[in-house]
C-alpha positions in Angstrom: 21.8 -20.0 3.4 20.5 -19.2 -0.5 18.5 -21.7 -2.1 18.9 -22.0 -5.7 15.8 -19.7 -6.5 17.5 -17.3 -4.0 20.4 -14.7 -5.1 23.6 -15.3 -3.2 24.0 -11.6 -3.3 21.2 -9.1 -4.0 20.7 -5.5 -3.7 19.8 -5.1 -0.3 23.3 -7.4 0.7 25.5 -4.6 -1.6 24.2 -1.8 0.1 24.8 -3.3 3.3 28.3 -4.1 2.7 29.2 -0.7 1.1 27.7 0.9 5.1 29.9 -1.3 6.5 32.8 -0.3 4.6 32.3 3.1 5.5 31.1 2.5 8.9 33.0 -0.7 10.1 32.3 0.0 14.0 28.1 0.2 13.0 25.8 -2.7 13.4 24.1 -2.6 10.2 22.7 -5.6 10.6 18.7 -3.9 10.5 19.6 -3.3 6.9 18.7 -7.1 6.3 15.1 -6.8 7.1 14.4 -3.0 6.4 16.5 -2.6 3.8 14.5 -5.6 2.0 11.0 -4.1 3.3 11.5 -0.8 1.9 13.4 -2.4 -1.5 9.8 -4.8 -1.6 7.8 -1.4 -1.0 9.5 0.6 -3.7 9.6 -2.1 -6.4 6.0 -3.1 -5.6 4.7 0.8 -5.3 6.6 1.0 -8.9 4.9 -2.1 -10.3 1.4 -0.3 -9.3 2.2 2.3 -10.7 3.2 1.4 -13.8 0.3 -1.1 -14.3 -2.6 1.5 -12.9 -1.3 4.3 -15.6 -3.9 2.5 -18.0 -6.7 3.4 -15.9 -6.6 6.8 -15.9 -6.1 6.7 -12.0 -2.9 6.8 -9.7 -2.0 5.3 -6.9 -2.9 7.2 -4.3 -6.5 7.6 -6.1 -6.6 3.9 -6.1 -6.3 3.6 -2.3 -9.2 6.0 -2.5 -11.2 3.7 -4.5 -10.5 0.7 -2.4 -11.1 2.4 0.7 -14.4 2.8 -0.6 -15.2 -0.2 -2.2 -14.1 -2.5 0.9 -16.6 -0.1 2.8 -20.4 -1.5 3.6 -21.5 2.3 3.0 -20.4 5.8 2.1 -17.9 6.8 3.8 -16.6 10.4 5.1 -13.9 12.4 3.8 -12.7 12.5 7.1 -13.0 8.5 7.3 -11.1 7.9 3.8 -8.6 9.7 5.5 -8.0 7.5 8.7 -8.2 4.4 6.3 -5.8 5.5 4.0 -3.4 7.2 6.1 -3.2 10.1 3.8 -3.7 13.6 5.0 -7.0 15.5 4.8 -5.5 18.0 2.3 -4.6 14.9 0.1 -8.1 13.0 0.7 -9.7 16.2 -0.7 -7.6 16.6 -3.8 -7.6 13.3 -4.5 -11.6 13.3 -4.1 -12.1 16.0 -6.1 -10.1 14.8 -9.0 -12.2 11.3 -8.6 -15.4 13.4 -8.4 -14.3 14.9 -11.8 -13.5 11.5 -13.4 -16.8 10.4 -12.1 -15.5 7.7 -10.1 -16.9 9.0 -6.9 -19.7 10.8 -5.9 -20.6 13.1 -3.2 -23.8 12.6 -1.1 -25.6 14.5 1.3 -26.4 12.8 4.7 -30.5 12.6 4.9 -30.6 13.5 8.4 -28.0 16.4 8.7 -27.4 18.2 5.2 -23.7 19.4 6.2 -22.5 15.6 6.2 -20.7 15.0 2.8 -20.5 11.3 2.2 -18.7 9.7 -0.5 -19.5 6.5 -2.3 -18.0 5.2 -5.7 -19.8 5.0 -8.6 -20.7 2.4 -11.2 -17.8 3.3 -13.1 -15.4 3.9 -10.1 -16.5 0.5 -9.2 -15.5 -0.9 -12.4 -11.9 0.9 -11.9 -11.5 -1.2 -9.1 -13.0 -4.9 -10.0 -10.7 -5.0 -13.1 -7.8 -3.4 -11.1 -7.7 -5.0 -7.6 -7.5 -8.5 -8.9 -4.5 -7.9 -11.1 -2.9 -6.5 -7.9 -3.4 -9.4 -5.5 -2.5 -11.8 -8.5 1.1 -9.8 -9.0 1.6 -9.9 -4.8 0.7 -14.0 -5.4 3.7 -14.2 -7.4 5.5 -12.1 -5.5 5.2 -14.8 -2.5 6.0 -17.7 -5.2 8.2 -20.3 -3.6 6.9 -20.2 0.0 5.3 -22.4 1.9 2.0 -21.7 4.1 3.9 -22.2 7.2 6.9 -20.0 5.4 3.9 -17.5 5.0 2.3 -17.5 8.3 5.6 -17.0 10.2 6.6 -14.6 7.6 3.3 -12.2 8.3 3.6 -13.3 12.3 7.0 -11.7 12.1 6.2 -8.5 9.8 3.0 -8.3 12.5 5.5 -7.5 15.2 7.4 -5.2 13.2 5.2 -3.3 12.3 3.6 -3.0 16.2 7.4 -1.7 16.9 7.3 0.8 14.6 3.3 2.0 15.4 4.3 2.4 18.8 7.8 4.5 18.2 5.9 6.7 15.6 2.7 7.5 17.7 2.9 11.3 19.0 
């Protein structure tokens, strides 16, 4: 049951109704908890969006940037790429528009020249230590109203979700 902070009816409730009036004999039930997942994702996704436009980066570049700021050392293209889940083609465009901003850099591995790594630069770094904090501030907020026992069983659950959904998606 709603608490008072909580909408009796939201979005994700009046889609799921309007299935099941068109589909009365389908269990849409899973439109509870994916429906409200991939509402969270798109709102949140939008909200990035909209508050990276400032930097001169997008989204997807962002990732980039993170991916190599979280990293101890340069990484490799190839690397990026299994971080960030984004194809090779996309890693490389996205590098080379980074490259071009000046954000990252491209290295040369001492001991074998044909290694590219890349590594951010001072002001890629910047990018992301004003950026990245205003991020986990908004997701904060976005967890307002929940208790640490809420939140632990909350990411305990979305843990095993997401294991389902790795294992039906892996080739």
């Amino acid at each position: 049951m709603p608490d008072a902070a909580t909408p009796a009816d939201d979005f994700v409730d009046r889609v799921r109704h309007a299935w099941s009036e068109s589909y009365p004999d389908l269990n849409t039930r899973p439109i509870d908890i994916i429906g409200r997942i991939i509402r969270i994702s798109s709102l949140t996704l939008n909200h990035l969006d909209h508050e990276l436009s400032g930097s001169g980066v997008t989204r997807t570049e962002f990732e980039v940037l993170c991916a190599l700021a979280r990293s101890p050392h340069p990484l490799r293209a190839s690397e990026v790429t299994s971080v960030t889940g984004m194809s090779g083609a996309s890693t490389t465009k996205h590098t080379d528009r980074l490259v071009g901003l000046g954000l990252v850099e491209r290295k040369r591995l001492e001991r074998d020249g044909r290694v590219v790594l890349l590594d951010l630069t001072d002001a890629g770094r910047r990018v992301v230590e004003s950026e990245y904090p205003r991020r986990v501030t908004r997701e904060m907020h976005m967890l307002d109203g929940l208790s640490d026992d809420e939140l632990d069983t909350l990411t305990d659950l979305l843990r095993r979700v997401v294991f389902n959904v790795e294992q039906q998606t892996r080739p």
